[in-house]
N, C-alpha and C positions, 0 to 999 in steps of 0.2 A: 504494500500500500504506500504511494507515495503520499509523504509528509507539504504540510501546504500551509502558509500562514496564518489560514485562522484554522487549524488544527492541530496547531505546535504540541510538540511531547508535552504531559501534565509537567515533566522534573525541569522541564528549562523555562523558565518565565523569561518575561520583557525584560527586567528588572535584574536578572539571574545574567542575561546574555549579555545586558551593557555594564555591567560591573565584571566582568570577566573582561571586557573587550577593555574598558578604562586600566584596568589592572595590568594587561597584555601589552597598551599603547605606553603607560608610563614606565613598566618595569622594563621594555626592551628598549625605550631612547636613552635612559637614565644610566644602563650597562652598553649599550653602542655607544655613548657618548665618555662613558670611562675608557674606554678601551680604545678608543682614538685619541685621549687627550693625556691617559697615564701608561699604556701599552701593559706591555708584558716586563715588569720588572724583577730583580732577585734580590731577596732577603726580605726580613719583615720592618712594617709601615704601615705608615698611616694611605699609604698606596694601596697598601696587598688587603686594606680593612676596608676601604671601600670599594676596593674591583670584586672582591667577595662577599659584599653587601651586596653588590648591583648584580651581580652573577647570581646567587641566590635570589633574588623579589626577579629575576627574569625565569628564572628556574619555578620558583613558586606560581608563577605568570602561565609557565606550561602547561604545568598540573592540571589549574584553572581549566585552562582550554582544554586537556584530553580527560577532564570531568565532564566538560560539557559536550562534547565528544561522544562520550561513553552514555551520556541521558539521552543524548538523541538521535543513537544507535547508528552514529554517522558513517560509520564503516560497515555497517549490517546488523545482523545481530547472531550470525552462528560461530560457532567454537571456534573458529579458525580467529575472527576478530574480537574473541574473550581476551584468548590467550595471548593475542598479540601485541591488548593494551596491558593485561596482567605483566606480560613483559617489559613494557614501556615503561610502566608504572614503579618496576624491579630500578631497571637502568637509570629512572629520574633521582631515584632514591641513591643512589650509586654517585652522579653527580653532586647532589647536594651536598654531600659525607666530601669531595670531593676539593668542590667549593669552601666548605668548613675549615680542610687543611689548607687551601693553598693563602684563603684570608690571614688563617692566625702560623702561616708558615711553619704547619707540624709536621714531622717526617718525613720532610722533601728527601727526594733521590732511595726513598728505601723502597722492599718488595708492594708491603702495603700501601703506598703510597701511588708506589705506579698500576697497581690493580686497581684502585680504587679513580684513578684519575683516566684509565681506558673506558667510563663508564661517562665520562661526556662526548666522547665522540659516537658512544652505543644508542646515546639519548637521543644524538641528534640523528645521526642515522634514521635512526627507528622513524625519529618525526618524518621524514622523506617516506619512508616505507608507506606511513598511516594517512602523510596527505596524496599521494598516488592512489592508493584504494577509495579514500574519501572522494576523488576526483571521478574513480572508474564507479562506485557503486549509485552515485548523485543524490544522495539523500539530501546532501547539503545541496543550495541550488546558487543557481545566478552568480553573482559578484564571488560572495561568499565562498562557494566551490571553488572556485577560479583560484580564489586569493589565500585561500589555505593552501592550494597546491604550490604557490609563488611559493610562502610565506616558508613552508617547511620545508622545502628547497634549498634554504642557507645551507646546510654543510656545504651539498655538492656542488654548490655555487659559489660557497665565498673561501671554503677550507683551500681547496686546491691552491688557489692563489695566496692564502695565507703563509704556506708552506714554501713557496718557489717564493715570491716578494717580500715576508715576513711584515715590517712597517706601510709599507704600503699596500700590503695585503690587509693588515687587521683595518687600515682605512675604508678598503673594496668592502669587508664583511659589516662592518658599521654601517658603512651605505646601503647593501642590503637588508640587512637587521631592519633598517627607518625602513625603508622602502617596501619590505615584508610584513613583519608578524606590525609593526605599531601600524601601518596603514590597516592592515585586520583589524586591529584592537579599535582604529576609529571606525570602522565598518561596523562593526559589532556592536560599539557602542549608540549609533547614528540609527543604525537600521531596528536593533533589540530581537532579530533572528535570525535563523541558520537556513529559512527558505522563505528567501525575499522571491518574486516575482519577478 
């Protein structure tokens, strides 16, 4: 049964969907905007306390969205897309623990450290995986559909270049971060649903 705006899931309100999007738009400009203006620094700081501030409330930002995700069964609703976000859901946890250390700079360079720090590039992954299915299943519609798929695109769109340009890369990724998930976050909050017309 396709979902339709005035039949939106009972778990996602108006209300539900623009506080999510407000949450999405300011937690992702606030860490793009650290992360171009402090980079990637070593040792601990009043640097490494707010790139791990802003790193977690964008992190916390995704949750948000792959709650609401998960209410309005935006991937479908059989096992295949349970387990996919229970995974998700594993790996966001994994980041956050992740983000923890790298703020209060605990355990850098040990085993723990780098298991627990492969668990942001798993997250973001994963988001590409779940906004390609979000895009193939259409639950979500119009702008919305579209713009989740941009939005969760950042790895394989800004990592690469991260990697090969480093400073001028974490620039390219910040420009996408704006240009994705906070342009969502205003859509979301502007529109108040996930099947706009």
């Amino acid at each position: 049964m396709t979902v339709t705006q005035n039949t939106a899931p009972r778990t996602a309100t108006l209300q539900g969907i623009r506080v999510t999007g407000i949450g999405l738009a300011v937690a992702t400009a606030a860490w793009a905007l650290c992360m171009t203006l402090i980079g990637d620094l070593e040792g601990f700081g009043w640097q490494t306390l707010v790139g791990g501030a802003t790193a977690i409330a964008f992190q916390i930002a995704i949750i948000r969205l792959l709650l609401l995700q998960v209410r309005t069964n935006a991937m479908g609703t059989g096992r295949v897309a349970k387990g996919f976000y229970i995974a998700q859901f594993v790996f966001m946890a994994g980041a956050l623990v992740s983000s923890t250390f790298d703020a209060f700079w605990l355990i850098q360079g040990t085993p723990v450290w780098a298991a627990f720090d492969m668990f942001w590039p798993l997250s973001m992954l994963g988001m590409v995986g779940i906004g390609v299915r979000i895009a193939i299943a259409g639950r979500w519609t119009g702008i919305v559909r579209w713009w989740t798929l941009w939005a969760q695109s950042w790895f394989v769109a800004a990592i690469p270049v991260v990697l090969i340009a480093r400073d001028a890369g974490q620039v390219v990724g910040s420009v996408q971060l704006i240009a994705g998930y906070v342009v969502l976050g205003i859509i979301l909050a502007k529109l108040g649903t996930v099947t706009p017309k």
